[in-house]
N, C-alpha and C positions, 0 to 999 in steps of 0.2 A: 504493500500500500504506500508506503514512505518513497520507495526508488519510483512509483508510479507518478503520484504528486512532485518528484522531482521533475521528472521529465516534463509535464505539464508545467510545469513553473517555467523553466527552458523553452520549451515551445514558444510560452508568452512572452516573455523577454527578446525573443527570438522574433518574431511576429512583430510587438511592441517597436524592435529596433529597424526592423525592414519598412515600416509606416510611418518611423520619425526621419530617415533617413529620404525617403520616397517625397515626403513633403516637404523636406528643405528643398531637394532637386527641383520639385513640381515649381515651390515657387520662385528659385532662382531663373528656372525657365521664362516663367510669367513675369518676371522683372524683365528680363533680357528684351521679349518680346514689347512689355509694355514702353521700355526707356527708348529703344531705339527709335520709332516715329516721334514721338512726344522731343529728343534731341534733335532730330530731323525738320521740325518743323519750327525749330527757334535759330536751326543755324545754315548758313550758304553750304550747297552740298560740295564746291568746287573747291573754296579756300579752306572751309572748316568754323570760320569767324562767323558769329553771330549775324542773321540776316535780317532786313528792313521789318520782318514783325517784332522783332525780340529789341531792337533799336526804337520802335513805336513806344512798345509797354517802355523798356527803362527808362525814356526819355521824358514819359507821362505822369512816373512814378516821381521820378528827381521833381519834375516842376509843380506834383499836387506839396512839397513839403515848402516848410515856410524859409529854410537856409535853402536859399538856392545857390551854393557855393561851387557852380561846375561851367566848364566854357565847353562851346560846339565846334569840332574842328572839322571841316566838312574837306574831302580830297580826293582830286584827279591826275590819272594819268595823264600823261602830257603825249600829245601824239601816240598816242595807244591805237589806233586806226593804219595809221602806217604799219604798226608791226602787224596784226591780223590780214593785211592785206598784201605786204611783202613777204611775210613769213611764215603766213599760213594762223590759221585760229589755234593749234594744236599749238604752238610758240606761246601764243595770245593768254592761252591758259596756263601756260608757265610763268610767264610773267605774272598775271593776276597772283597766283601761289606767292611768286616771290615777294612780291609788295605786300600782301597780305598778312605773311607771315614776317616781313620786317617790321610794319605796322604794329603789329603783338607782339612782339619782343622789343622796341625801342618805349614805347607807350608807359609800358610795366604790366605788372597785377592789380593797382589800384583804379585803372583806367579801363574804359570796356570800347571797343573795336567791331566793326559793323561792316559787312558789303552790303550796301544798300543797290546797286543797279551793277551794270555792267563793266564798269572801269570806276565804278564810284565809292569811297569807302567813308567812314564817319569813324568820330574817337570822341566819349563823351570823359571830360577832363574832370576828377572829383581834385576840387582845386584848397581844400581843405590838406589831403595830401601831396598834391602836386602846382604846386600855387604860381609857379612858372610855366603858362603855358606856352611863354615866346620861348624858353630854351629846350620845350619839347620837340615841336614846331622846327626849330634850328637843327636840333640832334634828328629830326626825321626824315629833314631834305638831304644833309649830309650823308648818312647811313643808305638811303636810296638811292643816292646820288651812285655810291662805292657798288652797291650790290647789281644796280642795272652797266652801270659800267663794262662790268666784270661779268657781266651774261649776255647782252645782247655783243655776237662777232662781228656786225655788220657797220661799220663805222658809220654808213651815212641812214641810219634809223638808231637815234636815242629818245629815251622815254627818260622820262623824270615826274615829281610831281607837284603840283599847284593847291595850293590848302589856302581856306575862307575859315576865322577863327573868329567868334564872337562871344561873350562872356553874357549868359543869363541874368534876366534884370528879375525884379518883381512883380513886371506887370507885365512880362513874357509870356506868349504861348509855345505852343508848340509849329504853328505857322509860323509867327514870327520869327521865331529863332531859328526858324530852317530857312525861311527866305533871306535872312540877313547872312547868315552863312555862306547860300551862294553866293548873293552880291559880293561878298569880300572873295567868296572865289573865283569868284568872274573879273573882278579887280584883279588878282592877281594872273589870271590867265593874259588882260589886256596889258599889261606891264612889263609883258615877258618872261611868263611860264617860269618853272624851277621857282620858285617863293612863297612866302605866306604875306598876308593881309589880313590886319585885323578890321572887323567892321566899322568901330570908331573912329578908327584914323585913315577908313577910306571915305568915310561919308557925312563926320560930323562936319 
């Protein structure tokens, strides 16, 4: 009766541990399954960075608080058309990579980085920890300057980039602060590309 009751005990523990086991799998699964769209839809699937919805919410979030201590750094390729058309789109998208991922590593961790369209990217500046956004700005033209350099072989197609930089007020939206952004980017494309422009001191 004793060695019987052992066995059964065994069994259960046995059982017990195939169905504790089976549900951590089950739902390591069901994470896997559920993370991968839900990341998928907050980020560019070409560069990796954060895409134009997930750039919406952050942007919406920062400006419903009452410190609005962050500036918009809005940024374009510069002749980015000539490479996709000399060099094929398959180039075009190595490039995007490059910039993109110089963008995220020049920025930091306390900054969040955005492909919002096709050659277009965004870096919303928490200025609380980065409270220089002209030696951002400065360190990201230089840094991209070196890395397109040093990729594109073709001497007469250089890309560079042109950034519109504007510092959130109180009485900011989310229009406004994206339309001010380009105008300074647009400022700096009429100036002669490879720069940054802040909206203040192109338009006060």
């Amino acid at each position: 009766m004793a060695g019987l009751l052992k066995e059964y005990k065994n069994q259960f523990i046995l059982q017990l541990l195939v169905i504790l086991f089976g549900s951590v799998g089950l739902s390591f699964f069901i994470a896997r399954l559920v993370s991968q769209p839900i990341h998928m839809a907050f980020h560019d699937s070409l560069t990796g960075l954060n895409n134009r919805h997930a750039f919406e919410d952050e942007i919406s979030r920062r400006l419903e608080q009452k410190d609005r201590s962050f500036g918009l750094m809005m940024i374009d390729l510069d002749n980015f058309k000539c490479v996709n058309d000399e060099l094929g789109h398959g180039e075009g998208d190595r490039i995007l990579k490059i910039a993109a991922a110089t963008i995220d590593e020049v920025i930091g961790a306390d900054n969040f980085a955005a492909r919002v369209g096709g050659d277009e990217f965004v870096v919303l500046v928490d200025m609380k920890n980065s409270p220089n956004v002209e030696a951002i700005a400065n360190h990201l033209l230089q840094t991209m300057n070196e890395r397109m350099d040093a990729q594109l072989s073709d001497e007469k197609i250089r890309t560079s980039i042109s950034i519109g930089v504007v510092v959130a007020t109180e009485t900011d939206t989310f229009e406004s602060l994206y339309k001010k952004a380009d105008m300074a980017l647009y400022e700096s494309k009429d100036r002669g590309k490879n720069q940054f422009n802040f909206y203040e001191s192109a338009f006060s």
